[in-house]
C-alpha positions as MATLAB code, in Angstrom:
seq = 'XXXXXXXXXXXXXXXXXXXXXXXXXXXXXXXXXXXXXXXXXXXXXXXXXXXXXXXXXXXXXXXXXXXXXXXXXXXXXXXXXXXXXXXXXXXXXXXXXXXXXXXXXXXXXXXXXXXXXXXXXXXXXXXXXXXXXXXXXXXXXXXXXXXXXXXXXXXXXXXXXXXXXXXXXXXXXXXXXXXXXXXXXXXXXX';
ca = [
       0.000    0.000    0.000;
       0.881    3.371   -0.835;
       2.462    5.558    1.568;
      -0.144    8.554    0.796;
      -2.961    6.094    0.760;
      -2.379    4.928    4.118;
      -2.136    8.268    5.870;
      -5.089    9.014    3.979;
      -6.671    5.514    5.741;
      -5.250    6.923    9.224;
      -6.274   10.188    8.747;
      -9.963    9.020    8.182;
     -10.296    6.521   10.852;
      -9.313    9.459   13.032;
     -11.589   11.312   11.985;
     -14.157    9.022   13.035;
     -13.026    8.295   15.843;
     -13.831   11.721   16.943;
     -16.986   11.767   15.096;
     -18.097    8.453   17.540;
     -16.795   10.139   20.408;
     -18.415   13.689   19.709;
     -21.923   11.723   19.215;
     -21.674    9.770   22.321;
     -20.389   13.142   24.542;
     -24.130   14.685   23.100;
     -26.493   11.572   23.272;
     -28.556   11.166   26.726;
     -27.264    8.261   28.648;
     -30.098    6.392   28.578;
     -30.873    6.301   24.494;
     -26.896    5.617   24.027;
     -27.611    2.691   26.606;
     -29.113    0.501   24.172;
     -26.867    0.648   21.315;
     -24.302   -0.979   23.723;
     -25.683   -3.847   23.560;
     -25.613   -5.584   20.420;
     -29.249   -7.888   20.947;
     -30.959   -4.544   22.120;
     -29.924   -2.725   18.644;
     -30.577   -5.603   16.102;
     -34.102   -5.561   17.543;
     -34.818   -2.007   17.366;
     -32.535   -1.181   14.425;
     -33.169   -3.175   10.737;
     -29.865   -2.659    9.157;
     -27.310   -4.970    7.349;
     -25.250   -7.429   10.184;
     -21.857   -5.582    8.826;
     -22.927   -1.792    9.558;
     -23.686   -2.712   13.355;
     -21.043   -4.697   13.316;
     -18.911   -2.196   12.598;
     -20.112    0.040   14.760;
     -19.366   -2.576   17.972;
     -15.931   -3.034   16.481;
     -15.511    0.800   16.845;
     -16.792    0.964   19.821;
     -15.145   -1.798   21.510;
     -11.762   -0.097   20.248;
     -13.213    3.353   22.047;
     -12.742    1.266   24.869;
      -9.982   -0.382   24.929;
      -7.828    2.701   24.046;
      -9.181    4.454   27.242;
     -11.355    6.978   25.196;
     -15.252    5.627   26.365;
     -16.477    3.673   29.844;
     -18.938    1.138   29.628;
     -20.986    0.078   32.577;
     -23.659   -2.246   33.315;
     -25.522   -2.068   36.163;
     -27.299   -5.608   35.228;
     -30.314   -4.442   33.003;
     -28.927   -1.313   31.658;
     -25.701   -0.023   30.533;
     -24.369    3.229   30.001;
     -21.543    4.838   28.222;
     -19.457    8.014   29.364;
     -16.058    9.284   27.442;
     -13.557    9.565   29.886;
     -10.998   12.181   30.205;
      -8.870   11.112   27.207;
     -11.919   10.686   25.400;
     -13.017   14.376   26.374;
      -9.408   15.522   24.849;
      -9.735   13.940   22.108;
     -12.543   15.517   21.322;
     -11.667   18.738   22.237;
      -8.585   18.359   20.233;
     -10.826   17.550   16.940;
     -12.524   20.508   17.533;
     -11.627   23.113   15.139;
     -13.327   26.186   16.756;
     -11.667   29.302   16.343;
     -14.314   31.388   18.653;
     -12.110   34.890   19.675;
     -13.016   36.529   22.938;
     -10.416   39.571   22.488;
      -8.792   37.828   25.690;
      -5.081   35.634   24.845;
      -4.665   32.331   26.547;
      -0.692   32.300   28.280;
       0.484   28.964   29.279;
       4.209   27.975   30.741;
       5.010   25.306   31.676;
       8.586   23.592   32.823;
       7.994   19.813   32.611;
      10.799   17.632   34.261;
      12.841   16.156   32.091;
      12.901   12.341   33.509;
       8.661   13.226   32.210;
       9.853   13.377   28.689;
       7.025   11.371   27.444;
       4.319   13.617   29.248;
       6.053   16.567   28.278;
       5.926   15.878   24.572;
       2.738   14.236   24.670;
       1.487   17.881   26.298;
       3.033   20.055   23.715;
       1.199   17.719   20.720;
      -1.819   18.208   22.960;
      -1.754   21.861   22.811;
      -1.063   22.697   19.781;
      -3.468   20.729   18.611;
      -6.338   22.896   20.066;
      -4.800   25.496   19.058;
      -1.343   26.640   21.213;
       1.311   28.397   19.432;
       5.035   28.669   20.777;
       6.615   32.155   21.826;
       9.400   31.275   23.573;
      10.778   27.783   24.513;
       8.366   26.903   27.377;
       5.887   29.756   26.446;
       2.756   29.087   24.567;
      -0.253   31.543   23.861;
      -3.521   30.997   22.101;
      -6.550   33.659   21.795;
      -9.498   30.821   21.145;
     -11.732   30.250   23.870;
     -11.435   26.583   23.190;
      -7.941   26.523   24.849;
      -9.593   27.099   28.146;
     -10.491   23.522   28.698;
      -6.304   23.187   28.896;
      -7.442   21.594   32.851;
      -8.827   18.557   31.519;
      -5.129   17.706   29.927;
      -3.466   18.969   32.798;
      -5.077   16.845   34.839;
      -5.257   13.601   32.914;
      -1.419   13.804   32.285;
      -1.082   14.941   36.169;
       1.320   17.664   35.256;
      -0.456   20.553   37.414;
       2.553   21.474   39.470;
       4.624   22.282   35.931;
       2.305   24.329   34.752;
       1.110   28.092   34.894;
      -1.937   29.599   33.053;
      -3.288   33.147   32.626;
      -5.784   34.960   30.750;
      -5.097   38.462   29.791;
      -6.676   41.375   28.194;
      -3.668   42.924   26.982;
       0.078   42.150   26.671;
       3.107   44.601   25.125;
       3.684   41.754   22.227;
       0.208   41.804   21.082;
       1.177   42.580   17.693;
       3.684   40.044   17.157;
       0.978   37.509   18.459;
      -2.193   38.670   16.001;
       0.588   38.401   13.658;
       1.350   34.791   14.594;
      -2.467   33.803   13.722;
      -2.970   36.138   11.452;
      -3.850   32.796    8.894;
      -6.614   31.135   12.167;
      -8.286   34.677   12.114;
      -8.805   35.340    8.147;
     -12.225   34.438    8.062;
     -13.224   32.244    4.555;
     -15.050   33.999    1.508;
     -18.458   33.114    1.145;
     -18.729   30.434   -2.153;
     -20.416   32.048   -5.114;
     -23.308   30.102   -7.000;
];
């Protein structure tokens, strides 16, 4: 296979993934209940055997990889994401809601916490974090303030220091820095 084929594969299976994980954050707990189990779906759902499965598959891999909790209480089951799932997620989102307000975070991870510290820095610039300085990061989308639930799941707290501010003497530099995020697209003509 293709090099460009396969990252084309990867990229699209991600993609889903946070499509399933986005859909199960906004269902009730009760409806998303009884798609967990698979007799309780076939019954109410008349669909070809290899869609649903599917969908199991999927979800079974949610699950194993930390992103959704399943629990049954005997009769009824629920799902919830976890944490990870919740970053996920939030790092899918591409929101670029403004506020006027920038979004400062330092942070000085340890380096015997390598992995944590680079899985961190993928983390925020993925929703949206751009580097300044070495340990200096900034972001103006109001996204970026659910930067706790990454703290937290990494457990990193004590390395790291966020602000938001109104105003800052390097503004200009920074609105230059996402200049690209804040051009806003031309409308398509008929």
């Amino acid at each position: 296979m293709k090099k460009s084929t396969k990252r084309k594969i990867v990229r699209k299976f991600g993609e889903i993934t946070i499509d399933l994980l986005e859909l199960i954050a906004n269902i009730p707990v009760g409806i998303i209940g009884g798609f967990v189990d698979h007799h309780g779906v076939y019954s109410y759902v008349q669909r070809d055997d290899n869609i649903l499965d599917n969908f199991f598959i999927r979800l079974r891999s949610l699950q194993e990889r930390g992103y959704i909790e399943i629990k049954s209480d005997g009769k009824n089951k629920s799902v919830r994401l976890t944490n990870k799932g919740k970053i996920k997620v939030l790092e899918g989102k591409k929101s670029k809601i403004r506020d006027g307000k920038w979004r400062i975070l330092s942070f000085d991870v340890p380096r015997e916490k390598n992995k944590l510290r680079d899985q961190f820095r993928r983390s925020i610039k993925r929703i949206g974090f751009k580097q300044v300085q070495q340990s200096l990061w900034v972001s103006p989308f109001i996204n970026a303030d659910e930067i706790d639930l990454i703290i937290d799941e990494l457990k990193i707290r004590e390395y790291v220091a966020y602000f938001i501010i109104d105003k800052t003497d390097i503004e200009e530099h920074l609105e230059i820095m996402f200049e690209k995020e804040f051009r806003t697209p031309k409308p398509e003509r008929w």
